[in-house]
PDB file of N, H, CA, C and O in Angstrom:
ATOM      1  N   UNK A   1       2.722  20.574  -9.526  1.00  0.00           N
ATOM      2  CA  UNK A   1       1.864  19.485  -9.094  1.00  0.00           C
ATOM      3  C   UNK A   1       0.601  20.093  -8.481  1.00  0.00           C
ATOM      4  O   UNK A   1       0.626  20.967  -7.614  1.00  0.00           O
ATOM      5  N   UNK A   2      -0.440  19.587  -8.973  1.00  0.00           N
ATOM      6  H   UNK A   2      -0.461  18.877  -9.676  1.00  0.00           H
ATOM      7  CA  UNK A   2      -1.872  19.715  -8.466  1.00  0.00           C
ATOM      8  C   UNK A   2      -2.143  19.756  -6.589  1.00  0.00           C
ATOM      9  O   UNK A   2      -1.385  19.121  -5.856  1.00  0.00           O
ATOM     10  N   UNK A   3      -2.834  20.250  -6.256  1.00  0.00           N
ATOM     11  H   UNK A   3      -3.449  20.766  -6.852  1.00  0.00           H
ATOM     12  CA  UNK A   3      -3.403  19.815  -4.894  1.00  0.00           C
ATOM     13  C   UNK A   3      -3.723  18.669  -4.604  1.00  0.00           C
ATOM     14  O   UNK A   3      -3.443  18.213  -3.495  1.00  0.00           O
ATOM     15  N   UNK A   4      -4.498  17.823  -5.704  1.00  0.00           N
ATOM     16  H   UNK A   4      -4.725  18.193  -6.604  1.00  0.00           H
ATOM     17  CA  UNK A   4      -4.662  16.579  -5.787  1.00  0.00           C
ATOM     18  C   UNK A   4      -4.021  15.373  -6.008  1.00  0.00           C
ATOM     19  O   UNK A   4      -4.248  14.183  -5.791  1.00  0.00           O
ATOM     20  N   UNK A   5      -3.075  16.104  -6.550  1.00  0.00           N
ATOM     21  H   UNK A   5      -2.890  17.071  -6.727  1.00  0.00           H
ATOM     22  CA  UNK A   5      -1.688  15.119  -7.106  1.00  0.00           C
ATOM     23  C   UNK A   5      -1.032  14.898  -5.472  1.00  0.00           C
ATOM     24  O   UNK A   5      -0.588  13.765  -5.284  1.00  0.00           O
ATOM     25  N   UNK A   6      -0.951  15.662  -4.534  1.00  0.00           N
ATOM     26  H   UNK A   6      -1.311  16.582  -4.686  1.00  0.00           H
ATOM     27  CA  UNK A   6      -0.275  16.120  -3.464  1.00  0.00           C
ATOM     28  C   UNK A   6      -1.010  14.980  -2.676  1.00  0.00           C
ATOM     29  O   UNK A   6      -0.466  13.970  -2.228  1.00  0.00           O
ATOM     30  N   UNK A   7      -2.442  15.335  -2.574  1.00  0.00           N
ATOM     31  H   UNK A   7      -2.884  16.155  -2.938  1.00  0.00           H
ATOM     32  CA  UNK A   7      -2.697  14.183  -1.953  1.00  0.00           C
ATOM     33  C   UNK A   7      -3.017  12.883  -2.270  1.00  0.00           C
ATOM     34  O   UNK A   7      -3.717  12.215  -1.509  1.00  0.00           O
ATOM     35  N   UNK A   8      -2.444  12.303  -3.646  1.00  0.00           N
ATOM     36  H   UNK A   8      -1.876  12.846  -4.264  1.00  0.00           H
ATOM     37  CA  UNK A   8      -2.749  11.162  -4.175  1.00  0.00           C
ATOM     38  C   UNK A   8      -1.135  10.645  -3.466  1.00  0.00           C
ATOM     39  O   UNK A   8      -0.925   9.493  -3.088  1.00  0.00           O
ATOM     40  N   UNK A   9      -0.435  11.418  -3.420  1.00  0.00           N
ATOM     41  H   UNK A   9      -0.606  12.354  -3.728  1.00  0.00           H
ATOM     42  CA  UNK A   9       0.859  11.165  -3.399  1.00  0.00           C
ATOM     43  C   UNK A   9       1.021  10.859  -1.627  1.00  0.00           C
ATOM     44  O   UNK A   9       1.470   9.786  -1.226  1.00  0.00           O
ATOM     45  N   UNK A  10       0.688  11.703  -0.903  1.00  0.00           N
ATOM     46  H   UNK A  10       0.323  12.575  -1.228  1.00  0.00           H
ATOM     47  CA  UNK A  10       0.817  11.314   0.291  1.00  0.00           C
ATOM     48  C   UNK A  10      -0.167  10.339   0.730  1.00  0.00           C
ATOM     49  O   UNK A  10       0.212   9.924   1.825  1.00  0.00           O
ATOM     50  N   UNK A  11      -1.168   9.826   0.414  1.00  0.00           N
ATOM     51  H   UNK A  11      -1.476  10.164  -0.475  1.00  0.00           H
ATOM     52  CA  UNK A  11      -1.891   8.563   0.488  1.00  0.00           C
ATOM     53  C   UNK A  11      -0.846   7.290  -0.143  1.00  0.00           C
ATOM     54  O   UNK A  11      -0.933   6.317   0.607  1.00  0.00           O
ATOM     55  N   UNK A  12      -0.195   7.114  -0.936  1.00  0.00           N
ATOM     56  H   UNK A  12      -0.124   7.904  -1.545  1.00  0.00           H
ATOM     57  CA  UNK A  12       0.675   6.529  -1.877  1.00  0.00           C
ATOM     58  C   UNK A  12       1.458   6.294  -0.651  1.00  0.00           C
ATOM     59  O   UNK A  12       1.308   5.168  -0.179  1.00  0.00           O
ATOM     60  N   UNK A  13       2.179   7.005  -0.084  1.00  0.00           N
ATOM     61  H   UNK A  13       2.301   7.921  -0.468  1.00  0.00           H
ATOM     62  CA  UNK A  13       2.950   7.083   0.604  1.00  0.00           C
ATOM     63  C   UNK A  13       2.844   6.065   1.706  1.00  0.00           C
ATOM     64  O   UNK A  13       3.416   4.998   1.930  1.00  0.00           O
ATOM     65  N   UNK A  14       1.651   6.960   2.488  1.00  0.00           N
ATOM     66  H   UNK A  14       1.186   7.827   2.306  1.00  0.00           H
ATOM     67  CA  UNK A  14       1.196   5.872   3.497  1.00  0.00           C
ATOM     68  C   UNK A  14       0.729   4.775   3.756  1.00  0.00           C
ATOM     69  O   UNK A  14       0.655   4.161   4.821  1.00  0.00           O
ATOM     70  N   UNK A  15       0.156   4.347   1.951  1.00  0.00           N
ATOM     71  H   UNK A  15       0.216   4.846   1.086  1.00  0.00           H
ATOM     72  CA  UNK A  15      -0.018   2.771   2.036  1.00  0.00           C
ATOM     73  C   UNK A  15       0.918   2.311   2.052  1.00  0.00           C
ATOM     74  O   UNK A  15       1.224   1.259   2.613  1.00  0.00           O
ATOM     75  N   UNK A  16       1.889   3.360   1.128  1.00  0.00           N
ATOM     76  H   UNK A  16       1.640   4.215   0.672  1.00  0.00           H
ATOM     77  CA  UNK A  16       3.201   1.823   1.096  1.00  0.00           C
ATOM     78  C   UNK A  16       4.176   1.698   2.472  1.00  0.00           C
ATOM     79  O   UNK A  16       5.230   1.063   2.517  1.00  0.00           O
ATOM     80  N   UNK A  17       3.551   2.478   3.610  1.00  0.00           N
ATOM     81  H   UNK A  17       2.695   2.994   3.574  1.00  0.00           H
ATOM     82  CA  UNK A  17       4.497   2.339   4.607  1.00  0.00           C
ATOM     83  C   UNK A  17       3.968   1.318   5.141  1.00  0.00           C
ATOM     84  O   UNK A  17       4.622   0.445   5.714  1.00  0.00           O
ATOM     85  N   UNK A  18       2.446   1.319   4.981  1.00  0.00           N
ATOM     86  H   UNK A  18       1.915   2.028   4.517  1.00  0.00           H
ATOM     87  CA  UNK A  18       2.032   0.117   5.695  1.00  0.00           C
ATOM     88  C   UNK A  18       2.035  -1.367   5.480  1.00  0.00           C
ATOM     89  O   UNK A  18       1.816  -2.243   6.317  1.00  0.00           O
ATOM     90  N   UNK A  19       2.355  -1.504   4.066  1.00  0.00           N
ATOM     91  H   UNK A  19       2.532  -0.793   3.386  1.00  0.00           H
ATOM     92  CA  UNK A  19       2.502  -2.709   3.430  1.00  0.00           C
ATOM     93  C   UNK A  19       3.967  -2.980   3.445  1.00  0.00           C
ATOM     94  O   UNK A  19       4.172  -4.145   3.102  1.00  0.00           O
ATOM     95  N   UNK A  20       5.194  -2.244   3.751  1.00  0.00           N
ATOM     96  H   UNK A  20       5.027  -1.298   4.029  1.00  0.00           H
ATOM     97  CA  UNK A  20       6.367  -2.006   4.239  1.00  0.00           C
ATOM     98  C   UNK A  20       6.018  -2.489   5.780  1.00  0.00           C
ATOM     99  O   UNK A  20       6.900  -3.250   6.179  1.00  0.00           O
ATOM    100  N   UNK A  21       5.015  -2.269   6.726  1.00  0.00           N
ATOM    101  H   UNK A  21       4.299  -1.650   6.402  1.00  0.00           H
ATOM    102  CA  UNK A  21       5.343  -2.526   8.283  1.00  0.00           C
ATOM    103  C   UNK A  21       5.048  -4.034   8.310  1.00  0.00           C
ATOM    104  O   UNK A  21       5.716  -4.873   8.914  1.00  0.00           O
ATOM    105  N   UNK A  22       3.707  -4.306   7.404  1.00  0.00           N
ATOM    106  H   UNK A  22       3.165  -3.624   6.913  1.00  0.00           H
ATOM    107  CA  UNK A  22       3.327  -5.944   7.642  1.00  0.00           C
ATOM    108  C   UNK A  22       4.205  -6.996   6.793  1.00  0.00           C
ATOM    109  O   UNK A  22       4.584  -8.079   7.238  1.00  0.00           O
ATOM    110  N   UNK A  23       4.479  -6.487   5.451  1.00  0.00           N
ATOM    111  H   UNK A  23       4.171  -5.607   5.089  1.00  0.00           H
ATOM    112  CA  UNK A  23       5.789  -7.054   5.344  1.00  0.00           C
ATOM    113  C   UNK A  23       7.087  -7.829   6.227  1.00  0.00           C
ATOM    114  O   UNK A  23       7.408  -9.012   6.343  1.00  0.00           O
ATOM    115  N   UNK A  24       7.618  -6.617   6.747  1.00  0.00           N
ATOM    116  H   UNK A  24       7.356  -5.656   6.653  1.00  0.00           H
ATOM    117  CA  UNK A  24       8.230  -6.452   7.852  1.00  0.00           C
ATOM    118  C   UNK A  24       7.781  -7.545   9.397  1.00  0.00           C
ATOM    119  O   UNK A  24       8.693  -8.164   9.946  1.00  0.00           O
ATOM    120  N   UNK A  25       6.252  -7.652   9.964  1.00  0.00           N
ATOM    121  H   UNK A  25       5.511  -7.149   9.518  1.00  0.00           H
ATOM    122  CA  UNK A  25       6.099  -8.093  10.341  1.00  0.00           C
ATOM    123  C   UNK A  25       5.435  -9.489   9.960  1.00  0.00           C
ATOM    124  O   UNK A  25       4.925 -10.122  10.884  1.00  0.00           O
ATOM    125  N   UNK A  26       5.406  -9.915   8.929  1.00  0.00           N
ATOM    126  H   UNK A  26       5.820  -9.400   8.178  1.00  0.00           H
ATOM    127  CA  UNK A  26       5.426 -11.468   8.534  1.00  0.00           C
ATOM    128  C   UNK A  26       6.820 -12.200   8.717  1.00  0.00           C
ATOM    129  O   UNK A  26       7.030 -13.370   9.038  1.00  0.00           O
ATOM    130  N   UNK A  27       7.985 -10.875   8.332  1.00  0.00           N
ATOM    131  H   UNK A  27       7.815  -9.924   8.071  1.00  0.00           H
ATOM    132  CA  UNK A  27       9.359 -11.544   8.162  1.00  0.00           C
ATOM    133  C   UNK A  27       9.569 -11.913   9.616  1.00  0.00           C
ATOM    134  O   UNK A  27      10.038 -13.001   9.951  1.00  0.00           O
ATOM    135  N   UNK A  28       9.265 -11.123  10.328  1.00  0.00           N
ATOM    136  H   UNK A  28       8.884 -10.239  10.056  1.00  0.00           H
ATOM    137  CA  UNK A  28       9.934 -10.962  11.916  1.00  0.00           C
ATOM    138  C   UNK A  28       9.219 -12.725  12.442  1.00  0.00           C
ATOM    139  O   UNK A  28       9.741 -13.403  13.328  1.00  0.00           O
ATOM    140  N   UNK A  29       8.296 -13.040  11.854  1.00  0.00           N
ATOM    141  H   UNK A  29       7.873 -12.489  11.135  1.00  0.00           H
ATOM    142  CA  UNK A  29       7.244 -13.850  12.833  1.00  0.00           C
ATOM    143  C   UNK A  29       7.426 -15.443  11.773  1.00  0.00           C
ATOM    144  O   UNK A  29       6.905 -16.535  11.996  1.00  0.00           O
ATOM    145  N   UNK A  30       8.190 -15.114  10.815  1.00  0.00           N
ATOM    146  H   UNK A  30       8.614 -14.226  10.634  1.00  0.00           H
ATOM    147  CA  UNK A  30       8.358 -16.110   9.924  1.00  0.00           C
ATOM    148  C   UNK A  30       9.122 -17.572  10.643  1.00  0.00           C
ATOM    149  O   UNK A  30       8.666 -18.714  10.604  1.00  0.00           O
ATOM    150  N   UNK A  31       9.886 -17.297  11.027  1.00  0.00           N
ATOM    151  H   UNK A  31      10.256 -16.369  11.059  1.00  0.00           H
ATOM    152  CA  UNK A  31      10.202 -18.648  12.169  1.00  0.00           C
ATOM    153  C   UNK A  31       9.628 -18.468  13.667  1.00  0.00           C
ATOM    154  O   UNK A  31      10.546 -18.388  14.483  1.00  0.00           O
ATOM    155  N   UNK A  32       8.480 -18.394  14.170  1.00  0.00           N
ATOM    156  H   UNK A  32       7.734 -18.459  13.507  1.00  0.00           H
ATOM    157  CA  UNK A  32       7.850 -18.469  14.847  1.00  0.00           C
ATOM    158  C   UNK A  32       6.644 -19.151  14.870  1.00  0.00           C
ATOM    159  O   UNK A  32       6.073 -19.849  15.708  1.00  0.00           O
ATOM    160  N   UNK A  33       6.324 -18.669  13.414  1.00  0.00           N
ATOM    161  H   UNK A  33       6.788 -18.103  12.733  1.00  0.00           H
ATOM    162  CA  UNK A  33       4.848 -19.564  12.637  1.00  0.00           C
ATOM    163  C   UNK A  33       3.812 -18.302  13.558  1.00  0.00           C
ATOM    164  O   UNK A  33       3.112 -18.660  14.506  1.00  0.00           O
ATOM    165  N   UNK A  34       3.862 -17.066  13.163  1.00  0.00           N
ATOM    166  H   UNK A  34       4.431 -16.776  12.393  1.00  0.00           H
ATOM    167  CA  UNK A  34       2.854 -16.063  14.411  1.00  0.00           C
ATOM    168  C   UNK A  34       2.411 -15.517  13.348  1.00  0.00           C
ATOM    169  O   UNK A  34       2.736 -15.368  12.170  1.00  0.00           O
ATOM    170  N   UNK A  35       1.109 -15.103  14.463  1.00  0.00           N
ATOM    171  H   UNK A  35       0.845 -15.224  15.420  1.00  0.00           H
ATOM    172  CA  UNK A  35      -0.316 -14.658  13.064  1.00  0.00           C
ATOM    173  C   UNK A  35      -0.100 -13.815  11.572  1.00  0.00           C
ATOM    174  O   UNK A  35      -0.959 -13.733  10.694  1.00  0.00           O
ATOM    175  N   UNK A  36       1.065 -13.307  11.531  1.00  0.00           N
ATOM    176  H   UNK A  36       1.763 -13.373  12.244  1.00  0.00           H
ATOM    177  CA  UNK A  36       0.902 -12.252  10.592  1.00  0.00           C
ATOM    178  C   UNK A  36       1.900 -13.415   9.525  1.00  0.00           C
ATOM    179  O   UNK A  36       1.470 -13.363   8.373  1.00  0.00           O
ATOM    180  N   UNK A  37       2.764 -14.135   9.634  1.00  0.00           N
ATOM    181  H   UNK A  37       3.113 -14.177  10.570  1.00  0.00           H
ATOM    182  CA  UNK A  37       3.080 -15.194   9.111  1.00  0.00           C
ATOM    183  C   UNK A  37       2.716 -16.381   8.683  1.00  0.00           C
ATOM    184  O   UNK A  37       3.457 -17.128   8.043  1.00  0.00           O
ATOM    185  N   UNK A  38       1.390 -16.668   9.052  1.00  0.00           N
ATOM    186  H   UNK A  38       0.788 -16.061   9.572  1.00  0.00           H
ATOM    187  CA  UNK A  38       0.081 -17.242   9.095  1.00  0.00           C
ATOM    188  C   UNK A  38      -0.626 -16.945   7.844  1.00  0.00           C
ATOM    189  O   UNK A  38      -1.329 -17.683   7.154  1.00  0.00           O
ATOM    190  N   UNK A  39      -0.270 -15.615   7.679  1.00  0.00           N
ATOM    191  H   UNK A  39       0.301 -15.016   8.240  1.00  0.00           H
ATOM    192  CA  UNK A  39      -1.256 -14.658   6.497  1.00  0.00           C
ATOM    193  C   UNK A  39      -2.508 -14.037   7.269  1.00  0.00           C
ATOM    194  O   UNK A  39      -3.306 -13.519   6.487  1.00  0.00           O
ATOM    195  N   UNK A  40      -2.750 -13.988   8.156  1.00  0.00           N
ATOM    196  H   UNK A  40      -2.102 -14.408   8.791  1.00  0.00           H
ATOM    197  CA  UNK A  40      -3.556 -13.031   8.687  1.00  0.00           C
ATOM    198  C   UNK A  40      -3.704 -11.441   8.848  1.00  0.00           C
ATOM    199  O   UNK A  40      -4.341 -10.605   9.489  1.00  0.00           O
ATOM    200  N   UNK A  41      -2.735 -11.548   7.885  1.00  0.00           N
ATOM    201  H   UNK A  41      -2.217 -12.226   7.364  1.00  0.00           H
ATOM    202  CA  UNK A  41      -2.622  -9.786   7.517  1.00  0.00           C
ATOM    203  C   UNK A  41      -2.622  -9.509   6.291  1.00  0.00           C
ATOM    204  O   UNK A  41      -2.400  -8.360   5.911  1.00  0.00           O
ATOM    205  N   UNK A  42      -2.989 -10.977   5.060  1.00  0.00           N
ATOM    206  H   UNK A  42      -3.170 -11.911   5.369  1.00  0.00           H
ATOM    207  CA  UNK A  42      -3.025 -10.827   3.794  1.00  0.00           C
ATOM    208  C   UNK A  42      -3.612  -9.849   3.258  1.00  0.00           C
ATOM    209  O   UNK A  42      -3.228  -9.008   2.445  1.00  0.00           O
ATOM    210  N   UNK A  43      -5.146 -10.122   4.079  1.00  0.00           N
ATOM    211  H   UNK A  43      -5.459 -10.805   4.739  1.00  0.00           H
ATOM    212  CA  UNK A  43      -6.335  -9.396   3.207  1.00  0.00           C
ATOM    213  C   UNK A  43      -6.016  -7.904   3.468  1.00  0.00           C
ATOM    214  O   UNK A  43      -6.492  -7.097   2.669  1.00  0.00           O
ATOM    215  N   UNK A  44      -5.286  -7.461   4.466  1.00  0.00           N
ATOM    216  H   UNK A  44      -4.899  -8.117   5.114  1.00  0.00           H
ATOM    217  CA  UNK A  44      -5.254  -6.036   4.691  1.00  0.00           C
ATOM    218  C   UNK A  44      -4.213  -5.719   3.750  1.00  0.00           C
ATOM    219  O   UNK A  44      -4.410  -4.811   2.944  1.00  0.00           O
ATOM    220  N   UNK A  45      -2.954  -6.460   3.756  1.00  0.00           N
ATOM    221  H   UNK A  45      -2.795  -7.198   4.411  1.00  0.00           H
ATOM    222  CA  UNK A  45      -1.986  -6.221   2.673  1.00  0.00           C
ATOM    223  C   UNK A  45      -2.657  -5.789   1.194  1.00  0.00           C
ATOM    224  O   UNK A  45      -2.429  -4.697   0.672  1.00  0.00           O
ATOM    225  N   UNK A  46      -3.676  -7.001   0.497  1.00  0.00           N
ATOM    226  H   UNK A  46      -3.862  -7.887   0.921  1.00  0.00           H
ATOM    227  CA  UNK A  46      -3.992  -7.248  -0.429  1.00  0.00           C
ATOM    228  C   UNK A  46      -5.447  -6.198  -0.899  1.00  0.00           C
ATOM    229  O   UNK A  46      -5.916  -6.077  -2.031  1.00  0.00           O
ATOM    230  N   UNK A  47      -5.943  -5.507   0.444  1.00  0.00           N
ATOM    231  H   UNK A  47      -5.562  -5.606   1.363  1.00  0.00           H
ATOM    232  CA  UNK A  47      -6.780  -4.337   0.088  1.00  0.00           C
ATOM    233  C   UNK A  47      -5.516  -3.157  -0.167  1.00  0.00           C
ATOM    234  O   UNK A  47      -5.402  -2.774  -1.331  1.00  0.00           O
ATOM    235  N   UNK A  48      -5.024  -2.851   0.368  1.00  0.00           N
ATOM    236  H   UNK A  48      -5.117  -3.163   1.313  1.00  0.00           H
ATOM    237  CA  UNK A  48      -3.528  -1.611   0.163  1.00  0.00           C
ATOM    238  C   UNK A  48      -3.173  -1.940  -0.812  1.00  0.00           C
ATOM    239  O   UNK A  48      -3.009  -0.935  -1.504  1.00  0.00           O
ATOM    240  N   UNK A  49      -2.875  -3.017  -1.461  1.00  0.00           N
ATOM    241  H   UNK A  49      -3.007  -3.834  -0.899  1.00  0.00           H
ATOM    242  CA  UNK A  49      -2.021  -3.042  -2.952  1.00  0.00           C
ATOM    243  C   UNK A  49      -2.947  -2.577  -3.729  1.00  0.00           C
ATOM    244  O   UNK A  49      -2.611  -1.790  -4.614  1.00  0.00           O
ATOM    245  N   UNK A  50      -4.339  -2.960  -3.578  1.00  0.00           N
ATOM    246  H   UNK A  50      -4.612  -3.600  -2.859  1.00  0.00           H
ATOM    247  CA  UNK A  50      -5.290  -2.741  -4.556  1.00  0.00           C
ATOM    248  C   UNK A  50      -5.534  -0.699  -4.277  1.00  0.00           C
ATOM    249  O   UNK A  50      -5.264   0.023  -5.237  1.00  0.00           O
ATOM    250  N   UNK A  51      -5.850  -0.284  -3.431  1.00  0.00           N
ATOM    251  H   UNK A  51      -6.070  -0.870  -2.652  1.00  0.00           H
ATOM    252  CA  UNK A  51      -5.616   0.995  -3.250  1.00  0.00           C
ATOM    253  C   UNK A  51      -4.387   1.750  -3.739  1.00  0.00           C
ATOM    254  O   UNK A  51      -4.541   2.928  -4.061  1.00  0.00           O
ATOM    255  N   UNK A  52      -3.349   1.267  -3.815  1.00  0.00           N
ATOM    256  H   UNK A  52      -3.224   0.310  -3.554  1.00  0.00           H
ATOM    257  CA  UNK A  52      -2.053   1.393  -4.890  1.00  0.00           C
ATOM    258  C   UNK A  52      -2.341   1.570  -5.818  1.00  0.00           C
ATOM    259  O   UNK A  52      -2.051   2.599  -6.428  1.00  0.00           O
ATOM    260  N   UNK A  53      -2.982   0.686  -6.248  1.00  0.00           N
ATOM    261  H   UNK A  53      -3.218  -0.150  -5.753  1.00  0.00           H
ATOM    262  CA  UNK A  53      -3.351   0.957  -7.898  1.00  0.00           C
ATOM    263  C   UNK A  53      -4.171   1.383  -8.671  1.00  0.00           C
ATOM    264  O   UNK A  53      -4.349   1.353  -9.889  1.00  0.00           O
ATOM    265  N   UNK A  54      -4.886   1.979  -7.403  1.00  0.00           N
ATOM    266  H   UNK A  54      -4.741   2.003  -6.413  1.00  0.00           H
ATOM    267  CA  UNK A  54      -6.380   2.959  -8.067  1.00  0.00           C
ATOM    268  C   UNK A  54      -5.441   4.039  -7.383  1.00  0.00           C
ATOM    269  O   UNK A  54      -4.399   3.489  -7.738  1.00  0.00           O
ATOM    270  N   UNK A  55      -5.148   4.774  -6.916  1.00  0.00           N
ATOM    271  H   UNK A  55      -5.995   5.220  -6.628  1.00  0.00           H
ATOM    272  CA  UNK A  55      -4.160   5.850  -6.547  1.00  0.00           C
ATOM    273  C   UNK A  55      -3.401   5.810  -8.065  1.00  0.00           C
ATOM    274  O   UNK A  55      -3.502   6.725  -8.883  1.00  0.00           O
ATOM    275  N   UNK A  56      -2.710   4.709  -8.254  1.00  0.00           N
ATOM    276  H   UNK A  56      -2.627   3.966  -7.589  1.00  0.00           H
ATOM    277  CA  UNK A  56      -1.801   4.967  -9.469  1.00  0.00           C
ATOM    278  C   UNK A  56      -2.974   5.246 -10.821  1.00  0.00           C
ATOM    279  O   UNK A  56      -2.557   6.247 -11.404  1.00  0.00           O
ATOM    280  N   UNK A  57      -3.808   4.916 -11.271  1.00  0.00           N
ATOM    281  H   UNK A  57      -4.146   4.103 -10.797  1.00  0.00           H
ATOM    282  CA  UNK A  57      -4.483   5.096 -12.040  1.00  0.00           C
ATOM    283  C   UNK A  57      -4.723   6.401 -11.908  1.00  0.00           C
ATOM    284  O   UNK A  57      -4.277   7.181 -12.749  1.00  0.00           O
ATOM    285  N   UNK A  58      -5.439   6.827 -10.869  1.00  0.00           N
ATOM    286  H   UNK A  58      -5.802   6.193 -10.186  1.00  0.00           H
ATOM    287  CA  UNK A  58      -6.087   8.259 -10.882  1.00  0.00           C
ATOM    288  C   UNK A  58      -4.991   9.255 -11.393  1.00  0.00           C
ATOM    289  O   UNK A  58      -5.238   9.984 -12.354  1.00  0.00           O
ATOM    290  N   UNK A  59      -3.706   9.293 -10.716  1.00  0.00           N
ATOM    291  H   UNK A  59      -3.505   8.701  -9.935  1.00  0.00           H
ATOM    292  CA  UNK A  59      -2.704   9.900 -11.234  1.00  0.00           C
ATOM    293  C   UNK A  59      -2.389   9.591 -12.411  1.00  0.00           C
ATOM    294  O   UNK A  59      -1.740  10.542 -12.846  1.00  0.00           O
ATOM    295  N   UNK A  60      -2.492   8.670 -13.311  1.00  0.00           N
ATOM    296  H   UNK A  60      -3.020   7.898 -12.958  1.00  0.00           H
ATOM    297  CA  UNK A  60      -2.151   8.222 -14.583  1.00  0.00           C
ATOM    298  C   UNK A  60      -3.213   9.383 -15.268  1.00  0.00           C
ATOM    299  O   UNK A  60      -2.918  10.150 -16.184  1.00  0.00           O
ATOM    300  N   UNK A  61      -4.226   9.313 -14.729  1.00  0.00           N
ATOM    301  H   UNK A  61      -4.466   8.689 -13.985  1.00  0.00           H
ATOM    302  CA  UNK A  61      -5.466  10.045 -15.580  1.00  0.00           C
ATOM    303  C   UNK A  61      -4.923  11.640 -15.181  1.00  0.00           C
ATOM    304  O   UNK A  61      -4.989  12.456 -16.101  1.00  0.00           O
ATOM    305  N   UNK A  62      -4.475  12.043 -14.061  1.00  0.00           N
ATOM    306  H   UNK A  62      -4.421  11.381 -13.313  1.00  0.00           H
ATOM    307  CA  UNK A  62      -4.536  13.221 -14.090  1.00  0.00           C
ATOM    308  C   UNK A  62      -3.371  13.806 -14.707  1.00  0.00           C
ATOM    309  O   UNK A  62      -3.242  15.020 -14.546  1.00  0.00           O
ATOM    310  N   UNK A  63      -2.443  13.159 -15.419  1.00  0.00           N
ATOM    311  H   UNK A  63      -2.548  12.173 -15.549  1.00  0.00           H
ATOM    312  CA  UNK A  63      -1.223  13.203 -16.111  1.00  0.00           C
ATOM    313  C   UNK A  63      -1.670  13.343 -17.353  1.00  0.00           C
ATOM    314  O   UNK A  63      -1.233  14.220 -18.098  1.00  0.00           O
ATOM    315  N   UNK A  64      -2.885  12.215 -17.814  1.00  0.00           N
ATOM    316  H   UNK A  64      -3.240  11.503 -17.209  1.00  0.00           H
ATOM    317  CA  UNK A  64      -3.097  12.352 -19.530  1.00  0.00           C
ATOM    318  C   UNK A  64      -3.723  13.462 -19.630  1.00  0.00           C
ATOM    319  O   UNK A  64      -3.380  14.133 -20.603  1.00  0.00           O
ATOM    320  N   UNK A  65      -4.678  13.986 -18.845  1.00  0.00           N
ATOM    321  H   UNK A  65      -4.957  13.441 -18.055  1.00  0.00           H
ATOM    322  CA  UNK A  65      -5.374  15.225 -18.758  1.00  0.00           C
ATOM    323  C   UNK A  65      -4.581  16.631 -19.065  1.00  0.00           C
ATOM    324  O   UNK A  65      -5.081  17.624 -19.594  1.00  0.00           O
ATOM    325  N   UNK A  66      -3.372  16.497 -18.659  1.00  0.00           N
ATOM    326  H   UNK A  66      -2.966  15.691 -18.230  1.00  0.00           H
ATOM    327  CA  UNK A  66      -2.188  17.343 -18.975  1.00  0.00           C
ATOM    328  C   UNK A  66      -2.028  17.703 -20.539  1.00  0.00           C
ATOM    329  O   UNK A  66      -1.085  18.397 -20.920  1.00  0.00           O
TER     330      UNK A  66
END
């Protein structure tokens, strides 16, 4: 694996922990009706997924390059 692959991978990582924590905290707040259950943490969710998938692309490319 590339240097770059290394860090496509540990970025990968850390978005998905974070979309794993707000996840997590929509569920927690889901019978409460509290902000992150609200969707006030969509757009941050919904920028990370999108960073997911330009992470996954780039690695897609650095695979065909292979």
């Amino acid at each position: 694996m590339a240097k770059g692959e290394y860090a496509f991978n540990r970025r990968l990582r850390d978005v998905g922990a974070r979309i794993d924590e707000i996840a997590n905290e929509e569920a927690r707040q889901a019978d409460v009706n509290g902000p992150a259950a609200r969707g006030e943490l969509a757009a941050e969710k919904m920028g990370l997924i999108d960073q997911v998938d330009e992470i996954l692309n780039r690695l897609e490319e650095i695979n065909r390059a292979r």
